[in-house]
C-alpha positions as CSV (number, residue, x, y, z in Angstrom):
1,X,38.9,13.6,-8.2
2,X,35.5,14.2,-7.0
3,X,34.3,13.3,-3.5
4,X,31.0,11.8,-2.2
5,X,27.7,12.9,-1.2
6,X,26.7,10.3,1.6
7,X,22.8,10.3,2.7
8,X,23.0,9.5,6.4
9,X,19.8,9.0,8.4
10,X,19.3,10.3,12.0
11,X,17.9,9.4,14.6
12,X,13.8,9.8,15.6
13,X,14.2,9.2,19.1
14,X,16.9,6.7,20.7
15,X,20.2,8.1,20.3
16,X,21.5,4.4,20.1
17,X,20.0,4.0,16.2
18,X,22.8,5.6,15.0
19,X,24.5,3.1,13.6
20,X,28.5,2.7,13.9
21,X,29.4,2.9,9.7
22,X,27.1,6.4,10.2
23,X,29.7,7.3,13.0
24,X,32.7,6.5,10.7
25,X,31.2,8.3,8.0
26,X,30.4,11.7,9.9
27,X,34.0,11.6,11.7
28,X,35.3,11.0,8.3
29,X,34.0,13.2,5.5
30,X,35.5,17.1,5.3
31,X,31.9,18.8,6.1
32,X,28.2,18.0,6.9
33,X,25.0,19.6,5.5
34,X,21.9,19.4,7.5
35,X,18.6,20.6,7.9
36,X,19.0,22.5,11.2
37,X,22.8,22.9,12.5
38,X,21.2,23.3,15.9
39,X,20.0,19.8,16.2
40,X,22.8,18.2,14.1
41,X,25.6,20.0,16.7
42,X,23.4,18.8,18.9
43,X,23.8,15.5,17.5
44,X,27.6,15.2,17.1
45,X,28.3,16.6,20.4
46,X,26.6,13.4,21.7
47,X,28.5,12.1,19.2
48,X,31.8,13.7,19.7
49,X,32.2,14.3,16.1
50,X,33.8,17.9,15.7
51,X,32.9,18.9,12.4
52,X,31.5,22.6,10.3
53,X,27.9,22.1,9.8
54,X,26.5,24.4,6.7
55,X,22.6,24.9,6.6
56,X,20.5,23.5,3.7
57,X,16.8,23.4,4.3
58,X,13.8,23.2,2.6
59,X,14.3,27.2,2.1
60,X,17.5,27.8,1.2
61,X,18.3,24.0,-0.6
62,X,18.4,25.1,-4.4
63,X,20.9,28.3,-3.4
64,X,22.7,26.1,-0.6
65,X,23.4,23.2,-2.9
66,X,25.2,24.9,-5.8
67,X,28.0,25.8,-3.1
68,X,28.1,22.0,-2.1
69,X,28.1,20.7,-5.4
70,X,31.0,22.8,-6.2
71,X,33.4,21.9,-2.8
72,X,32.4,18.1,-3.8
73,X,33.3,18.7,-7.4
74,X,36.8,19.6,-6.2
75,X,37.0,16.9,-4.2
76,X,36.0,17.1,-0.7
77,X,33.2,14.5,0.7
78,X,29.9,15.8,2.3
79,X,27.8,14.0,4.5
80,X,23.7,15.2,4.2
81,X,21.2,14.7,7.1
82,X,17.8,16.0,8.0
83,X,16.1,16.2,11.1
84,X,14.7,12.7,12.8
85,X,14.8,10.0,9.8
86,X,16.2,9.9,5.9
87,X,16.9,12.5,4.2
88,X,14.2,13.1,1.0
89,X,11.4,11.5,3.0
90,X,8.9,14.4,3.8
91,X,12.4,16.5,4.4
92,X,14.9,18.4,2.3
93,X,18.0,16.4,0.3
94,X,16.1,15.5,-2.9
95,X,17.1,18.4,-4.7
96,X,20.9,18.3,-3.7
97,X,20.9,14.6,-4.2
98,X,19.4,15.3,-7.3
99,X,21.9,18.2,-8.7
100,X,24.7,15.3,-7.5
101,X,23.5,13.2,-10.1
102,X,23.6,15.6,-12.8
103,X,27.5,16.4,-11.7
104,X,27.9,12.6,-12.0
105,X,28.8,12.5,-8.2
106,X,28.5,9.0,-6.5
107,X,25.3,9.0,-3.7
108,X,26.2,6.9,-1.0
109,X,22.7,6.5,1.2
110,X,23.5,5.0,4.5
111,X,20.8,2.4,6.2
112,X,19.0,3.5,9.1
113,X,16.3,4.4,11.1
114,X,12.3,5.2,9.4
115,X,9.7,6.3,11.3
116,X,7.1,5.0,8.6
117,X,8.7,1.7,8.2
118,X,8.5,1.4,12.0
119,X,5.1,2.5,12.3
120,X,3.9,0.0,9.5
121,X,5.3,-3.0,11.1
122,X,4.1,-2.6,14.5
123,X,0.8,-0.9,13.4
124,X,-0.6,-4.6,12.9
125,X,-2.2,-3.7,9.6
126,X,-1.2,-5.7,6.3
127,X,1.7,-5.1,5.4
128,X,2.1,-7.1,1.7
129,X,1.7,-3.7,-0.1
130,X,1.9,-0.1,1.2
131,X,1.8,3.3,-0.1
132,X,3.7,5.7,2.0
133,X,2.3,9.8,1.2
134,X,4.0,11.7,3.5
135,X,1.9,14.8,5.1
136,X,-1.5,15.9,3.2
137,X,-2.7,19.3,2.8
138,X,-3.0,21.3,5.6
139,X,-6.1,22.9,4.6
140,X,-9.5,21.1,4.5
141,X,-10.3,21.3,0.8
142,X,-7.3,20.1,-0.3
143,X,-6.6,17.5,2.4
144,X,-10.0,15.6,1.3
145,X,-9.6,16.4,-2.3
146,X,-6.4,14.6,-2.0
147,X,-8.0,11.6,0.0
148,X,-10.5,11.5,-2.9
149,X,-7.4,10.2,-5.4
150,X,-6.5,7.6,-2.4
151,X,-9.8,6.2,-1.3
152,X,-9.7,3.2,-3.9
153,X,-6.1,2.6,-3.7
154,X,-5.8,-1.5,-2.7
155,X,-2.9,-0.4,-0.2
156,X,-2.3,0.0,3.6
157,X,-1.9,4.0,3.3
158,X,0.4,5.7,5.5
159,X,1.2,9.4,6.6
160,X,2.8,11.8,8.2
161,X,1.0,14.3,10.4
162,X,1.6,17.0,13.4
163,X,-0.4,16.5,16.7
164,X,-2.0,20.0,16.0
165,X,-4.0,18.7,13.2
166,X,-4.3,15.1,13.6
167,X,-7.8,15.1,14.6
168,X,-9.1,17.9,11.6
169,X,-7.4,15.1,9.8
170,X,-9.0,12.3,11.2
171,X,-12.6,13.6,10.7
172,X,-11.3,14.1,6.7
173,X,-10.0,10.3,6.7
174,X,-13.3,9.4,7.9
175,X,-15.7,11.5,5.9
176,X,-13.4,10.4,2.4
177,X,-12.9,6.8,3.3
178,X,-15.5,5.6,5.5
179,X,-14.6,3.9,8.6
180,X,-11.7,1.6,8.1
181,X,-8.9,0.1,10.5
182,X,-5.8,2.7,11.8
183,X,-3.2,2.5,14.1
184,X,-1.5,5.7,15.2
185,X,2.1,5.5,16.0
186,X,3.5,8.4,18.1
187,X,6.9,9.0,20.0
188,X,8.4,6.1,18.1
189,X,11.7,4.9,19.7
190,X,11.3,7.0,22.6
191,X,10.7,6.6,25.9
192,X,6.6,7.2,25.5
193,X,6.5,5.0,22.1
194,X,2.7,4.5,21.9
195,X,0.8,2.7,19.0
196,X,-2.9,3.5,19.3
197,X,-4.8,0.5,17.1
198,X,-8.3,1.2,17.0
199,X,-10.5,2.4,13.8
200,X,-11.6,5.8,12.4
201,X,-14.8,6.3,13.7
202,X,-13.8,5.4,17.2
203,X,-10.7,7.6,16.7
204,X,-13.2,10.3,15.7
205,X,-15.7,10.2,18.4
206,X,-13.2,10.2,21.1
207,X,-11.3,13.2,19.3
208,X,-8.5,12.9,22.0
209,X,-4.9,15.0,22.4
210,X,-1.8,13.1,20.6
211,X,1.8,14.2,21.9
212,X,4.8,13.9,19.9
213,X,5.6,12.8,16.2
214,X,2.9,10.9,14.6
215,X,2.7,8.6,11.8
216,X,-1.2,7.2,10.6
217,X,-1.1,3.6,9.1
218,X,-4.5,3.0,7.3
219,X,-6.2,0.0,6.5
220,X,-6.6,-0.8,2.4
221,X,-9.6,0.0,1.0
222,X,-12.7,-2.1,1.8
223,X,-13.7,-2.1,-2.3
224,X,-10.2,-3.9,-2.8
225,X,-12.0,-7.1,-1.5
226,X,-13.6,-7.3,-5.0
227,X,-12.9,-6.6,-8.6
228,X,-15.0,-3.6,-9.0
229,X,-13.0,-1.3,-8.2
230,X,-10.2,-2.6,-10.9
231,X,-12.7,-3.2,-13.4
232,X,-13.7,0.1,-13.7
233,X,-9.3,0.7,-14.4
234,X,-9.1,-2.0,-17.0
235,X,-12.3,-0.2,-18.7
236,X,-10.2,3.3,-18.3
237,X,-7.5,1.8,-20.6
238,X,-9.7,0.2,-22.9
239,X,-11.0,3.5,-23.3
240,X,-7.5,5.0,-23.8
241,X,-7.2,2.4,-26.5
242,X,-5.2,-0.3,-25.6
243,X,-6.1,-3.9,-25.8
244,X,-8.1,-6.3,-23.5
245,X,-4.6,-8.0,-23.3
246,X,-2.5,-5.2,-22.2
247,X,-5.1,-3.5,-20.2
248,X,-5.7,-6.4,-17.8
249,X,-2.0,-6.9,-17.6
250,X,-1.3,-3.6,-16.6
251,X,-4.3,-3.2,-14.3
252,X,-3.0,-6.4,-12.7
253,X,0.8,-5.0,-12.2
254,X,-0.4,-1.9,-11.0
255,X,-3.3,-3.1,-8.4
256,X,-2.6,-6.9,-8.0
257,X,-5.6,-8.0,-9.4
258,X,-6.3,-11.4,-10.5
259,X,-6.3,-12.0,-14.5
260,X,-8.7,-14.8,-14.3
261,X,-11.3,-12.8,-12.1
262,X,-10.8,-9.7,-14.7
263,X,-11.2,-11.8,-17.6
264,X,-14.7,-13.5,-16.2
265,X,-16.1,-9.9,-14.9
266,X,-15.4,-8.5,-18.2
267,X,-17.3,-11.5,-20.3
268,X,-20.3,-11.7,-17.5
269,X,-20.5,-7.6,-18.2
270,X,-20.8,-7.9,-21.9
């Protein structure tokens, strides 16, 4: 009988989010994987869990999950965490999680704490519909081409982002998207938890030092306010061939966009 491949998140700053099923779940399964065995001994000796830790990281996850697959294939249980959050969000466990599913092994993925989520709900920006990207590019170039894709996205944006380069990335947000509302959440769940609400250009000018973990929450973009923006998307399928129909039904799944307002902009254009 095959065991289970539990997905247990850990904590970004308060021991106390560890929740108590996580707790029966680490003391019970026969091993756990992690990102770092430093921090996640670390972890369990707070714990007092007692268990072998074996090291599956971003570098070593493809080689390192074949050998887990294969004790959970003869039935032992694994439990998988990464450093500070879920596992697969901006951290390693996609790829094991992923070879699990091809070895039809169940995925049991715990609830628990998210420094995004947390960030987006205190940030005080809308919250109806988000995209969440993770860290950008660390170069330049390829951070702003990659803000280029975002800019008309009718989404609060949020990401990831070291205090290192926070303010090279700043002065990218604000030469891409023009000056819009952020909130910058750092040390979240800690003692220092800090959110910094202000907007880009502010943020910019001032070009202060962040501390600690820091997630950006980004207001939507300003052209979401009218139907410009998913005009021009609706045209890009009409192009692609499909009908006015099926074009403003998608663009209006995808974006949100009213099919009245799409319908009028389309006959006042013709």
């Amino acid at each position: 009988m095959k065991g289970l491949l539990y997905l247990v998140p850990s904590p970004i700053g308060n021991l106390q989010e560890v929740s108590p099923r996580a707790i029966d779940v680490l003391k019970s399964v026969d091993f756990i994987a992690c990102e770092d065995t430093r921090n996640t001994s670390h972890l369990l000796s707070l714990l007092n869990i007692n268990k072998k830790c074996i090291s599956c990281h971003e570098h070593n996850e493809a080689s390192s999950s074949e050998g887990i697959i294969s004790q959970i294939l003869e039935g032992k249980s694994v439990a998988y965490l990464s450093d500070a959050g879920y596992p697969c969000i901006s951290d390693p466990g996609y790829l094991l999680t992923l070879k699990s599913i091809e070895n039809d092994i169940q995925i049991v993925p715990l609830s628990g704490p998210n420094a995004f989520l947390n960030a987006l709900v205190g940030s005080g920006i809308d919250t109806s519909h988000f995209l969440f990207y993770g860290f950008l590019d660390s170069k330049t170039s390829g951070r702003e081409k990659e803000l280029e894709n975002l800019k008309d996205f009718p989404y609060t944006l949020i990401f990831y982002e070291a205090p290192h380069r926070i303010n090279d990335t700043l002065k990218s947000m604000y030469k891409v998207l023009g000056n819009r509302k952020i909130t910058i959440a750092r040390e979240l769940t800690k003692k220092f938890e800090e959110f910094i609400r202000s907007d880009l250009k502010t943020l910019v000018d001032e070009n202060r030092e962040y501390l600690g973990e820091l997630v950006i929450v980004l207001d939507k973009s300003k052209n979401c306010d009218n139907n410009g923006t998913y005009l021009s998307e609706v045209n890009k399928l009409l192009d692609a061939g499909y009908s006015v129909k099926d074009a403003i039904n998608i663009v209006s799944i995808l974006f949100g966009a009213n099919k009245n307002k799409l319908k009028r902009e389309l006959i006042n254009k013709d």
